[in-house]
C-alpha positions in Angstrom: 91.8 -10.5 -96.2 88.3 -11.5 -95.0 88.3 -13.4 -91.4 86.5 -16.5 -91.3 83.1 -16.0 -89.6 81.8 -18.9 -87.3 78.6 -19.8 -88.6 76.2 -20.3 -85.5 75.4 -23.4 -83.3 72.1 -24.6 -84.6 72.6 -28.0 -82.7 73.2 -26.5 -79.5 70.5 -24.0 -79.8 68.1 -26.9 -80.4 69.5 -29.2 -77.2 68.9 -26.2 -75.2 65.6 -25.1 -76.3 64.4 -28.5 -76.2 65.7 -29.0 -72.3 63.8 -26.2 -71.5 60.9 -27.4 -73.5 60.8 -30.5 -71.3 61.0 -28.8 -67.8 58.2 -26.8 -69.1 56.3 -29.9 -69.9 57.4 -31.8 -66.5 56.3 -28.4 -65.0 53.2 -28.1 -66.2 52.5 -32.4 -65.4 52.9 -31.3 -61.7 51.0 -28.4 -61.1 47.9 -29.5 -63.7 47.5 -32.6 -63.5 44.1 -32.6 -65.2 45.8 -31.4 -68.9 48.6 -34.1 -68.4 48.2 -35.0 -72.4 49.0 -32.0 -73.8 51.8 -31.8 -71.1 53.4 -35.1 -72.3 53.0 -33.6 -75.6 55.1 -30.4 -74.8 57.9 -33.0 -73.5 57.7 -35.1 -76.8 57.9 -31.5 -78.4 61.5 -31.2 -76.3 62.6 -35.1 -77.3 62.1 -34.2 -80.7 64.2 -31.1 -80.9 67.0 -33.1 -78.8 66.5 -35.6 -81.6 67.3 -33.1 -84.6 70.3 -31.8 -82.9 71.9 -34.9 -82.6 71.2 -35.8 -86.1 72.5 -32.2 -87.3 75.8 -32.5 -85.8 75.8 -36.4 -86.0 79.1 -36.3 -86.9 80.0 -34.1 -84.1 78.4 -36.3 -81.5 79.9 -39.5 -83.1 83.5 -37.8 -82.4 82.7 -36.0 -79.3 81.9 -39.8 -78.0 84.2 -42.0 -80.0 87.7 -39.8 -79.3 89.1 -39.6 -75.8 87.6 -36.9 -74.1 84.7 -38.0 -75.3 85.3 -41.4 -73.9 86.0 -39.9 -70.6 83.0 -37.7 -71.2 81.1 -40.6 -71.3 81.6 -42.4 -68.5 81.2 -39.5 -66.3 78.0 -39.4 -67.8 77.0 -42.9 -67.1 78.2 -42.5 -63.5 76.0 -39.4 -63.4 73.0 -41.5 -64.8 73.5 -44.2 -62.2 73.9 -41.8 -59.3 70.6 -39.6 -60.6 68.9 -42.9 -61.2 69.7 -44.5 -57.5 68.1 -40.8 -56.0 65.2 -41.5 -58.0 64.9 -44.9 -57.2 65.2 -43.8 -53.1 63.3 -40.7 -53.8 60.2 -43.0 -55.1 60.5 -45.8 -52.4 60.1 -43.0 -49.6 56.6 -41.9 -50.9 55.3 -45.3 -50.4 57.1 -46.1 -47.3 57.3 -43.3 -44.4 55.8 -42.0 -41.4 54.0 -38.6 -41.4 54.1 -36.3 -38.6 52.0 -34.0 -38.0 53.8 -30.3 -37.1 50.3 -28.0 -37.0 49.9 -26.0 -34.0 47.1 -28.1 -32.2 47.7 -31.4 -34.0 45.0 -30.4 -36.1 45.8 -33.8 -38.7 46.4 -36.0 -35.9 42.9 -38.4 -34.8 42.9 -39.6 -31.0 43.6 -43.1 -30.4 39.8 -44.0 -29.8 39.6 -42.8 -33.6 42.5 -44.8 -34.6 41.2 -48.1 -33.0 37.4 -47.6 -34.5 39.4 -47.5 -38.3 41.7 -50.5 -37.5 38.4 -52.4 -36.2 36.6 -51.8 -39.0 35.4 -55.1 -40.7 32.7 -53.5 -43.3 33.6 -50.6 -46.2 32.7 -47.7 -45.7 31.8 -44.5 -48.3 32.4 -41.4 -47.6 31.0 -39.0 -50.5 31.6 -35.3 -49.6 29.3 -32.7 -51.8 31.7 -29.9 -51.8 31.7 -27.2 -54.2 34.8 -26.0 -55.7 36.9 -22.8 -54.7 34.4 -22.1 -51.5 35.0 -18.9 -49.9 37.0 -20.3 -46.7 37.9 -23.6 -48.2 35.7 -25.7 -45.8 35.9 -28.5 -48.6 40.1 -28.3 -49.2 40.0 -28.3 -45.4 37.5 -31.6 -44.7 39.2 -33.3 -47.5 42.8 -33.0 -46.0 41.2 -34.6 -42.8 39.4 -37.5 -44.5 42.9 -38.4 -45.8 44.0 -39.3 -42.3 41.3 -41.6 -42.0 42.7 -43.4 -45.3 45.9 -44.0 -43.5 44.5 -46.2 -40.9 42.4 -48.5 -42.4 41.7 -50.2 -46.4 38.1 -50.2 -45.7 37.0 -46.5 -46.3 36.9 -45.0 -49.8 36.3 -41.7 -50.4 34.9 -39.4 -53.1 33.7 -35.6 -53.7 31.1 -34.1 -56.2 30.2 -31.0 -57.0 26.3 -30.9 -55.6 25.7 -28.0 -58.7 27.4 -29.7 -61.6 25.7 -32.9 -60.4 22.3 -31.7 -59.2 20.7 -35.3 -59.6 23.2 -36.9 -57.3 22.7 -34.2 -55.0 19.4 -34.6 -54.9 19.1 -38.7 -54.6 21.0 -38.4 -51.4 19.0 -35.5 -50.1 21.5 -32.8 -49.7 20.3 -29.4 -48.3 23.3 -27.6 -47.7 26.7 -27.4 -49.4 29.8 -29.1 -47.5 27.8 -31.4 -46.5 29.7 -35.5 -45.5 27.7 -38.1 -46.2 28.5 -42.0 -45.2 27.5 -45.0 -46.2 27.9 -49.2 -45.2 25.4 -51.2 -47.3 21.9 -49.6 -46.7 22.9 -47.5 -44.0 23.6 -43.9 -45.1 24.6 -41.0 -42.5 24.0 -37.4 -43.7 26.6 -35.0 -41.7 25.8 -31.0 -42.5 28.4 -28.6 -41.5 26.6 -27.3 -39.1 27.5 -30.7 -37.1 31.3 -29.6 -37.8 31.5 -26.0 -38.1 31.4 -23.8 -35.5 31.0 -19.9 -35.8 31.7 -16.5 -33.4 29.3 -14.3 -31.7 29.3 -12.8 -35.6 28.3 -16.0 -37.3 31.8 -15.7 -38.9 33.5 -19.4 -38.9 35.6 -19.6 -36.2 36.9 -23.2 -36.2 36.0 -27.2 -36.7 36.1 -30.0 -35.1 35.0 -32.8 -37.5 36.6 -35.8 -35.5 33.8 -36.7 -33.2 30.6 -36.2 -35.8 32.7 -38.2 -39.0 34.2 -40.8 -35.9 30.4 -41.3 -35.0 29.0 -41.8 -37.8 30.8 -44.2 -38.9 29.7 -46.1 -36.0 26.3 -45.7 -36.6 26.3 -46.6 -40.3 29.2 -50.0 -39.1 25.9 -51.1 -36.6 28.5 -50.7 -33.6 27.3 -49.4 -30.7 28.4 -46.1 -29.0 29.1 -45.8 -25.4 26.7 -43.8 -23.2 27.5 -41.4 -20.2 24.4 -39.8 -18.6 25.1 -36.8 -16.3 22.3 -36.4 -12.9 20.2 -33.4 -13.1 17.7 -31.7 -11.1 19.5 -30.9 -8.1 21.7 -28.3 -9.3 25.0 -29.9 -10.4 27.5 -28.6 -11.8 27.7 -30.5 -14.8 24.9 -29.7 -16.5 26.0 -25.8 -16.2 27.8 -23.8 -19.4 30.7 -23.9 -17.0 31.3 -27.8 -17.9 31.5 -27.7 -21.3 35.0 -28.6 -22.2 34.5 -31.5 -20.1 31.4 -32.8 -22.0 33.3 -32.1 -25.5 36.2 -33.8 -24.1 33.8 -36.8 -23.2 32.4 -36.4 -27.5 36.1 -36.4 -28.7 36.5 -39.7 -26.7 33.5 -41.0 -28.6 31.0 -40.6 -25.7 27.4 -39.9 -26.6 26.3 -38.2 -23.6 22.7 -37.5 -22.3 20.8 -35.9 -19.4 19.1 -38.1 -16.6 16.8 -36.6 -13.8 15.8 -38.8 -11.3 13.0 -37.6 -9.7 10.9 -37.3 -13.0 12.3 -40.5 -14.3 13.0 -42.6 -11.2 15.1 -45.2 -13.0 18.8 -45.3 -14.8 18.6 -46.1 -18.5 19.9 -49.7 -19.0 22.5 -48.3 -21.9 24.3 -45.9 -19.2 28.1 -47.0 -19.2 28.6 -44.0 -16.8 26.6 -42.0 -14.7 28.5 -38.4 -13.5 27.0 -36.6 -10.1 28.6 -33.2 -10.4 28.4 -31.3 -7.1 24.7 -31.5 -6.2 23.7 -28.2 -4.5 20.3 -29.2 -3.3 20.1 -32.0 -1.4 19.4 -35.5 -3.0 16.1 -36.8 -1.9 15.9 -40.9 -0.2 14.5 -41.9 -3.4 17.2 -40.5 -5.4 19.8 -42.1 -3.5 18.2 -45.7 -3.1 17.9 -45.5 -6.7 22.3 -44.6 -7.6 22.3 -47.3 -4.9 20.4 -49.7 -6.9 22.7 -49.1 -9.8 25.8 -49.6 -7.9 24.3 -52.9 -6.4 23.5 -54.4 -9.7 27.1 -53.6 -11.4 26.5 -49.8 -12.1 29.5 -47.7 -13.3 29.0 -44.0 -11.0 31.8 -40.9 -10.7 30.6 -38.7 -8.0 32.7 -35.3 -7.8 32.0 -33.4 -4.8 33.5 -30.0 -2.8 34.2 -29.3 0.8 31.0 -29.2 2.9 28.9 -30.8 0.4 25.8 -32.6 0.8 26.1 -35.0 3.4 23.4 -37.5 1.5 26.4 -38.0 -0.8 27.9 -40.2 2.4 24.5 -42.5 2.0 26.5 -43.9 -1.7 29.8 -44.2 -0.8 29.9 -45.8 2.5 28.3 -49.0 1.1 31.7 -49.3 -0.7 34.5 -48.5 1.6 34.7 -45.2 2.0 33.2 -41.3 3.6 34.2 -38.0 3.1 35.9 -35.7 5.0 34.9 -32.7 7.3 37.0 -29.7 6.1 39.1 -28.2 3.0 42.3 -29.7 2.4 45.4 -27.6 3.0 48.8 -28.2 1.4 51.6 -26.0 2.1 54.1 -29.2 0.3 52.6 -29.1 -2.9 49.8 -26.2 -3.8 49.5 -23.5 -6.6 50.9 -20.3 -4.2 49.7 -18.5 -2.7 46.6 -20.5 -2.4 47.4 -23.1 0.1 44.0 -24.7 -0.1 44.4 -25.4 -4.1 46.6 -29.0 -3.9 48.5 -29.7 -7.0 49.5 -33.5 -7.6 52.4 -34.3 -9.1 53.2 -37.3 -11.3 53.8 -39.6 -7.8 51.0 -38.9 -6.4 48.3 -40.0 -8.9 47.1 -43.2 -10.5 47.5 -42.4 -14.2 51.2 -40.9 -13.7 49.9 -37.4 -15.1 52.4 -34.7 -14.9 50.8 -32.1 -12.5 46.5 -31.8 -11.5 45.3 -29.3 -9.2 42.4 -28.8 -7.5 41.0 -26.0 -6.2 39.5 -26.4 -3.4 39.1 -29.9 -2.2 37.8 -32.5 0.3 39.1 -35.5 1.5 38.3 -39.1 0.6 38.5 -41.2 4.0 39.1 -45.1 3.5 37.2 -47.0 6.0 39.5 -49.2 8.5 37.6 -52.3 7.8 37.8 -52.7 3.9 34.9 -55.2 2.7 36.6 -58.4 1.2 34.8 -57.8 -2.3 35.9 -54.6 -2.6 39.3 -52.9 -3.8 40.3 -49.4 -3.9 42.9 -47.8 -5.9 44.2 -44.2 -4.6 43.6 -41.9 -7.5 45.3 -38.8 -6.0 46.7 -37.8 -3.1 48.5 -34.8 -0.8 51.8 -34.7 0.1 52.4 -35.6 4.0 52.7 -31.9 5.1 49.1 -31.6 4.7 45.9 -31.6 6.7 41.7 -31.3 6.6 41.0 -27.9 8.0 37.6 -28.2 9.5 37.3 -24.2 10.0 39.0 -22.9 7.1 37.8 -19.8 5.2 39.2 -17.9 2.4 39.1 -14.7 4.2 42.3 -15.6 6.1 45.7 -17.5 6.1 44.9 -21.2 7.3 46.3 -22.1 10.6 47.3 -25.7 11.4 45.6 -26.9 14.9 47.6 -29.7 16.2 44.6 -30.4 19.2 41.9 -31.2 16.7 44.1 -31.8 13.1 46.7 -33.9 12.2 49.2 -33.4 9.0 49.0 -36.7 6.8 48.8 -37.8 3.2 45.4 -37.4 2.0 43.4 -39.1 -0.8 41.9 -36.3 -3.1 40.3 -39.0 -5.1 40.1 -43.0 -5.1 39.2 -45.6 -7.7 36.5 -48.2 -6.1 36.0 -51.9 -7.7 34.0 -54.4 -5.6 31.6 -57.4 -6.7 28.3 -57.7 -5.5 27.7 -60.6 -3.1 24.0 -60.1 -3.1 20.4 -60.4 -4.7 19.9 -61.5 -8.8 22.6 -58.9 -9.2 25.2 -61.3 -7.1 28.8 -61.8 -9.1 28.1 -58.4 -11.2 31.1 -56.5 -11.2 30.8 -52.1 -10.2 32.9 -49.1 -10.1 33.4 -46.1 -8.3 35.3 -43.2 -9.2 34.9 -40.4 -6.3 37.0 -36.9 -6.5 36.6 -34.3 -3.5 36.8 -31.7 -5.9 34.6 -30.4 -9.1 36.3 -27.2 -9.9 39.0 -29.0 -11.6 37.1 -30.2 -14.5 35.1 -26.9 -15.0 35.9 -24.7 -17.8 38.5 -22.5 -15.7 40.5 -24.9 -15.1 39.8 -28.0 -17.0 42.3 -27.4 -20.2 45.0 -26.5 -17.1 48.0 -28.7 -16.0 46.3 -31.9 -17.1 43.2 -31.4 -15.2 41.3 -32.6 -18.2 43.2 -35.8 -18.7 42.4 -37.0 -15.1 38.3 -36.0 -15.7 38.5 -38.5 -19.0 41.0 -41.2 -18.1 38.6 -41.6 -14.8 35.6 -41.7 -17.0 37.3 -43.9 -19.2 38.1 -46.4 -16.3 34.2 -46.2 -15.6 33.7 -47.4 -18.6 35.8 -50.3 -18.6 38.1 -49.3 -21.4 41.8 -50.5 -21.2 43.7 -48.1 -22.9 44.4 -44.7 -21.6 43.2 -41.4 -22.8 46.7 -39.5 -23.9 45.5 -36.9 -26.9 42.8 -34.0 -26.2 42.2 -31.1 -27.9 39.8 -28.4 -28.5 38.1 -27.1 -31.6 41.0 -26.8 -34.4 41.1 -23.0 -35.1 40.4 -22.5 -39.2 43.1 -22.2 -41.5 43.3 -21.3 -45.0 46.6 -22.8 -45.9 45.4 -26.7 -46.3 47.2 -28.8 -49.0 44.4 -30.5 -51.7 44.9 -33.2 -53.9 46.9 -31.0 -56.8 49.1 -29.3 -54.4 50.0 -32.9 -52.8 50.5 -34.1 -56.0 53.0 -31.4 -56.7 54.6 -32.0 -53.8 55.1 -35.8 -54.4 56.3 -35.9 -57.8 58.4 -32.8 -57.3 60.3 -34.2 -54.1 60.9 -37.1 -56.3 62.1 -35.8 -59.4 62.9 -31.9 -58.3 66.8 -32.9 -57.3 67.5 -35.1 -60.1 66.7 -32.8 -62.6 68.5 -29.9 -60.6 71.9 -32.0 -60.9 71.0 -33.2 -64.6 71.0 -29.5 -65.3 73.9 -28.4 -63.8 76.2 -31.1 -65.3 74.8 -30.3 -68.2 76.0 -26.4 -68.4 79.4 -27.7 -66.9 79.8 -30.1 -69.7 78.8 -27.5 -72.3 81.1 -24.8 -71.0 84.3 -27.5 -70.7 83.1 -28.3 -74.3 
């Protein structure tokens, strides 16, 4: 006797291969986005075959749904559907509703809140067309691109777009482009080309080392908006320390903060330009000159905003500026057995009591005193920017080549002011009512580049400066140049990443009930 053969299962052959057909075509939608028709086309393809099993085994189906397991099969299904369908619909309301953070290494996506308040200001739209060519060797583009996005986020009034200067040579050509990556922005008529080589910044090798786009896109923004950027203008000519290499993280601290900053020299140019908001006196080694000084004076008198950083046994013409407003400095080195970074007594470190802004820890290495006057002027108020704990003194003899000794005859152990904040009105002159401010520091090694990205040295340089300037709101993010990465997410990988987060689980459990259903069956 023959035994009865099963003949094979067409119908669940063709729901199979046309599941599979689908998450190919869903695949595909995800990762290229730009052949999304023929992807739609390769689902349809799957619907289809779905569709002829169902009508091959109609009968089948029709039982399978009308008898009892079928009815329990049913609504197990439908509770499936409506949980799958509520993780979609959550799934989908997240993308347009959350809160990114920003996990890289130096918070290399995250803009500084001067940044942040430009884009929420803005009243005018801005364009920003980036000529980037595709696939570049270090993914410059990819990299810039990723960045502009954050600028999106803050404000509706910035569009953005890319072209390919070489597939679009004509375009490249109306906007004058030169080199390849280059940013260009535009409000009305006013256009603002920025090359790489504003933002890029390369080793002793010329290899790219790193970029720091922030300031240069930030900028020109505000040029192309009309709004004005503030000025700080550091003295020159006498040897200070500020215009040296070995300030430099302090004057790129001062551009991330949206500071233009420029060079002043007094005894060529006797006069302060009338667009400083700031003008620095780093540690003069030679000694200012009476013209010099009646000029800062001037300044001062007519509502002038001047930080003076100085170091024990500096120039005593320094005394001529600040004893109009309240204040002189001290005749030593400060020592600080309480607080200091050991074993160098004579390097104070302030802790988060003992400074104006509440900053965790500054030190300073190597420091003077600032010594209030007893009778304060009435238009005049000072604010103690940082100061010593009580267990130190001003050591008028003190030198490095041996242990500091406290003398109680000539010295006495005290709190000491490191630094002070200095507002006063003028009372007289054309320049009476004007309103001026001082910001004086007995020490300039703490914002040189040894020690300027230590403890929060550099916070204290900028949040002074920013004080100066008569800004409200406190400096809290600094960085340096963002090291380069290759790993930056463009807009097809985001893409991917969006749909698949919405649709990636649902289809995962779809899948899974579907094999337990088809094995129980």
């Amino acid at each position: 006797m023959q035994a009865n053969q099963k003949s094979p299962n067409y119908s669940g052959i063709l729901v199979v291969l046309g599941l599979i057909v689908m998450i190919v075509g869903l695949v595909i939608m995800l990762v290229l986005p730009d052949i999304k028709l023929a992807a739609w086309g390769i689902m349809a393809i799957g619907v289809a075959l779905i569709v002829v099993a169902i009508v091959l085994s109609f009968r089948q189906v029709k039982k399978a749904i009308t008898g009892r397991r079928g009815k329990f099969g049913l609504g197990t299904g439908v509770m499936s559907a409506i949980f799958i369908g509520i993780v979609i619909i959550v799934n989908a309301f997240s993308v347009g509703n959350y809160h990114r953070f920003d996990t890289s290494s130096l918070s290399r996506f995250t803009l500084t809140p001067q940044t942040i308040e430009v884009l929420e200001d803005l009243q005018s739209d801005v364009i920003i067309t980036g000529f980037f060519i595709p696939n570049d060797t270090y993914g410059i583009g990819d990299y810039v691109s990723s960045f502009l996005t954050e600028y999106e986020e803050h404000t509706s009034h910035i569009s953005i777009k890319y072209i390919d200067p070489d597939t679009n040579p004509d375009q490249a050509k109306e906007y004058g482009i030169t080199e390849y990556q280059t940013v260009v922005f535009e409000c009305g008529e006013n256009r603002r080309l920025v090359p790489p080589s504003s933002y890029v910044t390369t080793d002793s090798s010329g290899n790219l080392s790193g970029i720091q786009a922030e300031y240069p896109f930030t900028s020109a923004i505000l040029e192309v908006t009309g709004v004005a950027q503030k000025k700080v203008y550091l003295l020159t000519g006498d040897g200070e320390v500020a215009t040296t290499s070995s300030f430099s993280k302090a004057d790129q601290g001062l551009l991330d903060d949206l500071y233009q900053i420029d060079t002043v020299n007094l005894i060529k140019d006797p006069q302060i330009p009338d667009d400083c908001a700031a003008l620095i006196i780093a540690a003069p080694q030679n000694t200012l000159s009476d013209s010099e000084i009646e000029i800062i004076n001037n300044y001062l008198n007519g509502g002038g905003q001047v930080m003076i950083l100085t170091n024990p046994n500096s120039s005593p013409e320094l005394d001529k500026i600040v004893s109009n407003w309240g204040i002189n400095f001290g005749n030593g080195t400060i020592i600080d057995p309480g607080s200091s970074v050991a074993p160098h007594e004579d390097m104070p470190i302030v802790s988060s009591d003992n400074n104006y802004y509440g900053l965790s820890a500054v030190y300073f290495p190597g420091a003077t005193a600032i010594v209030p006057q007893e009778n304060l002027p009435s238009n005049i108020t000072m604010y103690p920017l940082a100061w010593t704990t009580a267990s130190s003194w001003l050591d008028k003899d003190y030198s490095a080549d041996k242990p500091a000794a406290f003398d109680p005859a000539t010295e006495t152990k005290e709190s000491l002011a490191i630094g002070a904040l200095i507002a006063g009105v003028t009372e007289e002159g054309s320049a009476k009512g004007k309103y001026t401010r001082l910001a004086v520091i007995g020490d300039s090694d703490f914002a040189t580049d040894d020690n300027y990205d230590s403890a929060n040295n550099g916070d204290l340089f900028l949040n002074a400066v920013s004080w100066l300037a008569k800004e409200t709101t406190l400096v809290s993010i600094h960085r340096n140049v963002q090291p380069f990465r290759l790993l930056v997410v463009n807009s097809t990988q985001s893409s991917f990443i969006k749909y698949s987060s919405i649709l990636m689980f649902p289809i995962i459990l779809l899948l899974a009930a579907v094999v337990i259903w088809w094995r129980r069956r």
